[in-house]
N, C-alpha and C positions, 0 to 999 in steps of 0.2 A: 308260229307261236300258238300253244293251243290255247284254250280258254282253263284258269285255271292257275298259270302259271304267273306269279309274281315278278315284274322287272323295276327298276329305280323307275320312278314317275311315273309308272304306268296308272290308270285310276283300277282301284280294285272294285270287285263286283261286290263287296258284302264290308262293311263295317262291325266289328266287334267288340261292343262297347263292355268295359270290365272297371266297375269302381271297387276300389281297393281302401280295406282300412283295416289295419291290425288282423291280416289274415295270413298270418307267416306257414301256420301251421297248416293249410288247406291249400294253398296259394299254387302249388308248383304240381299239383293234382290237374287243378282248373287248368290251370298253362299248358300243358303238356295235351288236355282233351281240346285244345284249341288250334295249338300253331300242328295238330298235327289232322287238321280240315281236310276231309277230301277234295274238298275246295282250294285248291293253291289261292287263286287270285285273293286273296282277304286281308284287308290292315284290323288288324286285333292292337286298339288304343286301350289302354289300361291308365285308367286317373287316379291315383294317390293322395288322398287330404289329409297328409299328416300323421301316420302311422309310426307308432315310436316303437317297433318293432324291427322284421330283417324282413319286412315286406317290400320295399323298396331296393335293398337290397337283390331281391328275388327277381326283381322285374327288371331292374339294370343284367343280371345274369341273363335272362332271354333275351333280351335285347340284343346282346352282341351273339348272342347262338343265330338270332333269327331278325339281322338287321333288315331294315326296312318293311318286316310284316308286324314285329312286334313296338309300338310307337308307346313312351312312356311320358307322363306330363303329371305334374303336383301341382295341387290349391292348396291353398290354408286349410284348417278342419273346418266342417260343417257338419251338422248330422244329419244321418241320412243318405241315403244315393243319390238323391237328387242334384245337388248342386258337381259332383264328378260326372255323372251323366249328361245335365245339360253341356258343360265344359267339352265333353268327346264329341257328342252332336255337331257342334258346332265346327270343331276341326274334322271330321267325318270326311272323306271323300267319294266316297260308296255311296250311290242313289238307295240302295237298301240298309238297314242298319238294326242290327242283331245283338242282344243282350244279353250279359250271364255276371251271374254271380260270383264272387271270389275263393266262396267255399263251395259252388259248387262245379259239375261236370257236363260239360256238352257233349254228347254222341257225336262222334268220328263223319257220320254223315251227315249230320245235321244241314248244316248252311249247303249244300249242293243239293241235298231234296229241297228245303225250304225256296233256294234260290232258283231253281230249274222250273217250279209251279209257279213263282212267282213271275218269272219272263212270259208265261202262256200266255195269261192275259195282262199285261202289265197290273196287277193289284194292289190295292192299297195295302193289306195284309196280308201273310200267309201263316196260320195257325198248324198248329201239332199237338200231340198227346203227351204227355209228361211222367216223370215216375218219381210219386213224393217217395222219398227212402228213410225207413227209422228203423238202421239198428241192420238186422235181415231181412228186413222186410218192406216190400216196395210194390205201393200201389199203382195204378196208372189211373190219371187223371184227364180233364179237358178234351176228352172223345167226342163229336159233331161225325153230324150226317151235310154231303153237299145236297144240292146248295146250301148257302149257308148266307141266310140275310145277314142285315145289320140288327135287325131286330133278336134274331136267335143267338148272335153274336153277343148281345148286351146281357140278355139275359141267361145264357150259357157257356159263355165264352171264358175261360179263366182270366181273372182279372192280375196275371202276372205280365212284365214285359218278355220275359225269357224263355217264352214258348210260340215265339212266334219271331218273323223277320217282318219290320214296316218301311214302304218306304219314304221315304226324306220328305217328300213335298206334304205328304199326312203330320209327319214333324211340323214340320216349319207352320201348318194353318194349324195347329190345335194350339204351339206354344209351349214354351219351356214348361216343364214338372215341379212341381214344388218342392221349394228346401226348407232344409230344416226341420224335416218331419220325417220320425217314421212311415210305414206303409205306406208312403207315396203312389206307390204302383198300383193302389185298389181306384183313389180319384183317376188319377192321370187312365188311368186304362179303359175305365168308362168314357172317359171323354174320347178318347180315340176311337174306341170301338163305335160310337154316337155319329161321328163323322166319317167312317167307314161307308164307300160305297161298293167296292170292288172284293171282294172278301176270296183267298181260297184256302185250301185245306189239304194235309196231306194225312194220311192215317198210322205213318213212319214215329213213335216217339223218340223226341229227339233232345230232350233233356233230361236230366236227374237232379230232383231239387232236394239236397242232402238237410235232414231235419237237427242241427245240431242241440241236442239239450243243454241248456243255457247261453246259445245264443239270443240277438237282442231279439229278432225274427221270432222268436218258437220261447218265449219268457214271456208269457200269456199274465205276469202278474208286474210288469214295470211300468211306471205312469206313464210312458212313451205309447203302449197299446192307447192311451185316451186320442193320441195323434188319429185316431180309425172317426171319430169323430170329424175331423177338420178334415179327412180325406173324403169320409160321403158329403159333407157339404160342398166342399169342391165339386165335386161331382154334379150334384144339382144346379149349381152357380154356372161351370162352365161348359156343362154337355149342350148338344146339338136340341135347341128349342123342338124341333121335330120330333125328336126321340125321348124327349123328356120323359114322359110314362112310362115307357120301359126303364129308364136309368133309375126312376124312382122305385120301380118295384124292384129292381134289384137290392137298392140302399134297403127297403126295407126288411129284403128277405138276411141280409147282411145284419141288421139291426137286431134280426130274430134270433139270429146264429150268435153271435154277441153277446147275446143274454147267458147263453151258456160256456162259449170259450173262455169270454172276457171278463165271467160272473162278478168279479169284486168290482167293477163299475156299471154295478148295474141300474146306481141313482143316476150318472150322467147320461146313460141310453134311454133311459125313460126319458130325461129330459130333454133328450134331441129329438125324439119320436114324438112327446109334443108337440116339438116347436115346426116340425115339419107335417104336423099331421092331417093338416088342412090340405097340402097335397097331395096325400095321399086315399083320403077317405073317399075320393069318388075315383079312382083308381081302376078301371075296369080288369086291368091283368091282374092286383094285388086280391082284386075282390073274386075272380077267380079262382084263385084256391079260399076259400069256404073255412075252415079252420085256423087258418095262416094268418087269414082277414079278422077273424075274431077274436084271435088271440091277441094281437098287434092295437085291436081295437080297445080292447079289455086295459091293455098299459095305457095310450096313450089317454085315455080317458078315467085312467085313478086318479085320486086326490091329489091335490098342486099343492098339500103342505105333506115334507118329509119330514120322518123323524129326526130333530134338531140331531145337531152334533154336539148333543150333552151324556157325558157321562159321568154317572155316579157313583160312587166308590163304599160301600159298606166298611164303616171304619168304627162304628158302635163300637166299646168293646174292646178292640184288637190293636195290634201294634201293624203297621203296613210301611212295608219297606219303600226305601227311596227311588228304589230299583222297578220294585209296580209301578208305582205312581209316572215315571217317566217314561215306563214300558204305552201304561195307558195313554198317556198324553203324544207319543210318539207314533204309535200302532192303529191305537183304536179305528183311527179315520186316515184314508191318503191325503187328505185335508186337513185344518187345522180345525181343535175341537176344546169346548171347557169344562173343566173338572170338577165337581165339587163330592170334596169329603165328605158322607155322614158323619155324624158325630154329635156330642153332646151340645157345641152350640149351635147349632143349626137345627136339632132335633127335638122335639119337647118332652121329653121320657114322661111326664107328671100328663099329656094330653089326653091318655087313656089309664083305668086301672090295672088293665089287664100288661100294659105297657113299664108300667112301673113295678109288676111284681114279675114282667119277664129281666129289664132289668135289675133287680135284688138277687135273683136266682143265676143271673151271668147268662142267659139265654139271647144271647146277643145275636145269634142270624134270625131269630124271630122280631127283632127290633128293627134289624138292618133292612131284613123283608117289608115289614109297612113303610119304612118311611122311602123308602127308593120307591115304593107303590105312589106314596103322598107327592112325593118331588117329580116324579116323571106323571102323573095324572095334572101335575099343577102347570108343568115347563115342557115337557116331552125329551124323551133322551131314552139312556140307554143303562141299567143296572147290572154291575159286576163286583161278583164275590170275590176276593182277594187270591181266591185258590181257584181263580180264570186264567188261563195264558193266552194270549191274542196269538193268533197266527195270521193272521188278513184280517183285513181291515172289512170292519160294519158297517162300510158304504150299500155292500149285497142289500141288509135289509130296511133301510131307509125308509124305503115306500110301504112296507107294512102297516096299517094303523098298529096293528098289536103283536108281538111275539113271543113266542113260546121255545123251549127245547125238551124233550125227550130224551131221558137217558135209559132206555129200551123201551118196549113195546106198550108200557101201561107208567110209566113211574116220568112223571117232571121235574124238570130242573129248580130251583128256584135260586140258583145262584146266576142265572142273565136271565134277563125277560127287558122286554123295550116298548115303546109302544109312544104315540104321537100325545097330544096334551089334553084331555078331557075326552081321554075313548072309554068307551063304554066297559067294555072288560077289564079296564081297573081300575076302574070306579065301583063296576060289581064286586070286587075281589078283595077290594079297601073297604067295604061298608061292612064285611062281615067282621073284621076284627073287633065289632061294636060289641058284638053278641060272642064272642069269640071264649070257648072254656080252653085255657093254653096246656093243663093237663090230659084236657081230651084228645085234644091233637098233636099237642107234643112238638117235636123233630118235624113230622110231619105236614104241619098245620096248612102252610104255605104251599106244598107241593098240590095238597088235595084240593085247595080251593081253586088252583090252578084248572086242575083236571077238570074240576066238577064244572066250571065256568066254558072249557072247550066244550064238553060234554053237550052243554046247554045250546050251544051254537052249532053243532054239530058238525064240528071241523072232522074232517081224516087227521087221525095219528099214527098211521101205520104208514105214512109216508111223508115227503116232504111236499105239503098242499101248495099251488102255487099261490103268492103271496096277495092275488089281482080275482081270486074267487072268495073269499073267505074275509069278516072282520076282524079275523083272529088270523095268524099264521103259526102253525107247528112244522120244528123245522126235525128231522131225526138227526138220530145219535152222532149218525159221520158230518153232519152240521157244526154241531157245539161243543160233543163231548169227547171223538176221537176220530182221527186221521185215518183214514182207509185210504188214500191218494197215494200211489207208489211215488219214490222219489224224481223216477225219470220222468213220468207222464207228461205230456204235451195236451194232455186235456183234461184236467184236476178235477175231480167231483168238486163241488162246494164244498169248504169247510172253513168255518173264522175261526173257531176259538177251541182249546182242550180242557176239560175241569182237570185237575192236579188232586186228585184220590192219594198221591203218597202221603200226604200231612195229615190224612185219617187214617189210613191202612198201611202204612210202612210201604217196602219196595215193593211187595207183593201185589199193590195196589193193579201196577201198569201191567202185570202179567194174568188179571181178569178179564172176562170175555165183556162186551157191552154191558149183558141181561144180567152178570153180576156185582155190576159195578155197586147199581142203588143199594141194593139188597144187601150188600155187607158192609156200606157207611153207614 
């Protein structure tokens, strides 16, 4: 009998764990780079929670192709891998035990390289190189030089299960994975890699981790990415007290990266880097990188009051659809937030002259502009012109004291601006209305005080300042005023919101470049 070969009862040498949920369309790709293992000896266990698809379907078809390697078993749904993965482990019979995804593809050799390094020295791990794939194109990832500590492991080591084989008894002392959660594999990986003593390494890539656009994995904007939160604390809670230091400078180089993947939660990253920042601040690996350290230092140490989740509705004047209003009330925030209408009663038209002869004259966004100045300098929140569309949510600038948009290189917005309750730059910006000649400045009145107020502070406008240098924050054009982010993208520039130029300039509006937006409103 050689090694390799599968008989009824015999124990195989490698475990295949595959959790399966609504992956009909991907499913029989994965299966086929599986049961066709250079490896015979292998039970490839596939757990199904519930897929109202012909996924299950799919895996009863292998099953009778490839009885007794291919093992099929359903839970209830859960979200997540986690709870089908603990579930295989457990019936696992393979001292080694190897993991893959349901949309994606393992390499033909994989588990016989992985499993042939891993016999050398019996190790707790055995690591590989990986090829993330988008589209045509396919990078390779998780490259190590041996040896290979546990310390270089935590900190280098790709934090997937499906690029590596572990074996069982590493299982069985770290403890099940967590359920219920996205990105499980980022905590649970640390942890493993934490109590890692035995590490090897082959330089063979032996996965393909298929990037689908719109799945739930690579949908960098679904409230489930907040699970990355409850994964690095896991992390911290349950890694190896030993290695602690390094698991935390991972989390918070993870934390850093976040900032930009995960951008529209980027109130809850601060507030986790807070709350964990006291162990991080004497951090001897974190303080090592110099920049990384200072930057990370600069968040976790802004102001602990964000901008409320008030938003105010410029309603002087105008007729505002039922459609906005529930647009805002839905969008604004991934959170729940409170609205208040301007308007006549709430607003004191007779509290200035200059106020009272902009309304006579129907100059209503010069109205709408002070008193959203007045209500967000008094309460803090967030002001929007009626001719705003949300696209993501205004968690991104939260932590700003004050903010601005650019609708090209010299000209602001004055239909969003936000800022916390008694900041400085709009209280400077509200006082000039005192003295304010409304034919001098017109249209423009609002936009220029803006400017002149950056000016003074000496903010960058020529880009997007980061929000943790400055008591102002300007954000450009592909921020507030138009979408530059391709639709497939897996890594989206920031951008919340679009201003709607057709209700001034007809349809022609959307087919101007940035620099001529302002200029011909």
């Amino acid at each position: 009998m050689k090694e390799g070969s599968l008989y009824y009862g015999e124990k195989p040498l490698v475990t295949i764990v595959v959790p399966v949920y609504n992956s009909e369309k991907y499913l029989r790709i994965c299966l086929d780079s599986l049961v066709s293992q250079s490896l015979d000896n292998i039970e490839i266990i596939a757990v199904d929670d519930g897929s109202v698809d012909e996924s299950l379907a799919i895996l009863e078809d292998y099953k009778k192709k490839f009885p007794g390697k291919v093992i099929i078993y359903t839970i209830p749904h859960v979200h997540g891998a986690g709870a089908p993965r603990n579930f295989a482990i457990e019936k696992a019979r393979a001292d080694y035990i190897g993991f893959c995804d349901a949309d994606d593809v393992m390499d033909v050799h994989s588990m016989e390289l992985l499993y042939c390094k891993a016999k050398e020295k019996d190790y707790d791990i055995v690591c590989a190189p990986a090829f993330h794939v988008n589209g045509d194109k396919r990078v390779l990832y998780g490259q190590l030089k041996e040896p290979i500590s546990t310390e270089t492991l935590i900190l280098n080591g790709q934090v997937y299960l499906w690029n590596k084989i572990i074996h069982k008894r590493l299982l069985n002392k770290v403890g099940r994975m967590p359920e219920n959660v996205s990105l499980e594999d980022l905590g649970y990986s640390l942890v493993l890699h934490s109590y890692a003593r035995k590490i090897g390494y082959i330089e063979y890539p032996v996965y393909y981790y298929m990037k689908r656009f719109g799945s739930d994995s690579n949908n960098v904007f679904t409230l489930r990415n907040l699970d990355t939160i409850q994964a690095r604390q896991y992390a911290l809670d349950k890694c190896n007290p030993e290695y602690k230091e390094y698991v935390a400078a991972y989390v918070a180089r993870h934390i850093n990266s976040d900032f930009r993947k995960r951008w529209i939660f980027t109130d809850r990253f601060i507030e986790q880097l807070k709350d964990i920042w006291v162990e991080l601040k004497d951090n001897k690996i974190l303080k090592s990188d110099e920049y990384l350290y200072r930057r990370l230092e600069k968040f976790a140490e802004i102001s602990n009051v964000p901008i409320p989740r008030n938003i105010f509705i410029g309603g002087i004047g105008v007729e505002l659809s039922d459609g906005f209003i529930r647009s805002c009330k839905e969008n604004a925030f991934y959170d729940s937030c409170t609205i208040t209408i301007l308007n006549e009663k709430n607003c004191d038209i007779n509290e200035l002259e200059i106020l009272k002869e902009a309304y006579e004259n129907n100059d209503f966004d010069f109205l709408n502009g002070y008193f959203a100045l007045k209500f967000i300098l008094k309460e803090g929140g967030i002001y929007l012109d009626r001719r705003i569309i949300i696209d993501r949510p205004f968690n991104y600038v939260r932590y700003c004291r004050a903010f601005f948009a650019l609708l090209d290189e010299e000209t602001y917005s004055d239909w969003v601006f936000g800022g916390i309750s008694e900041n400085e730059a709009m209280s400077e910006i509200l006082e000039t209305y005192k003295n304010a000649d409304r034919f001098k400045y017109s249209l423009d009145f609002l936009r220029n005080k803006i400017k002149d107020t950056v000016e003074r502070y000496e903010v960058p406008k020529s880009e997007v300042n980061n929000l943790i240098d400055y008591p102002i924050t300007v954000f450009s054009p592909d921020v507030m005023v138009c979408d530059i982010t391709t639709p497939t993208s897996l890594k989206p520039e920031p951008h919340v919101c679009t201003h709607d130029f057709t209700s001034e300039l007809g349809e022609r509006g959307i087919r101007l470049s940035r620099k001529q937006l302002c200029h011909l409103y």
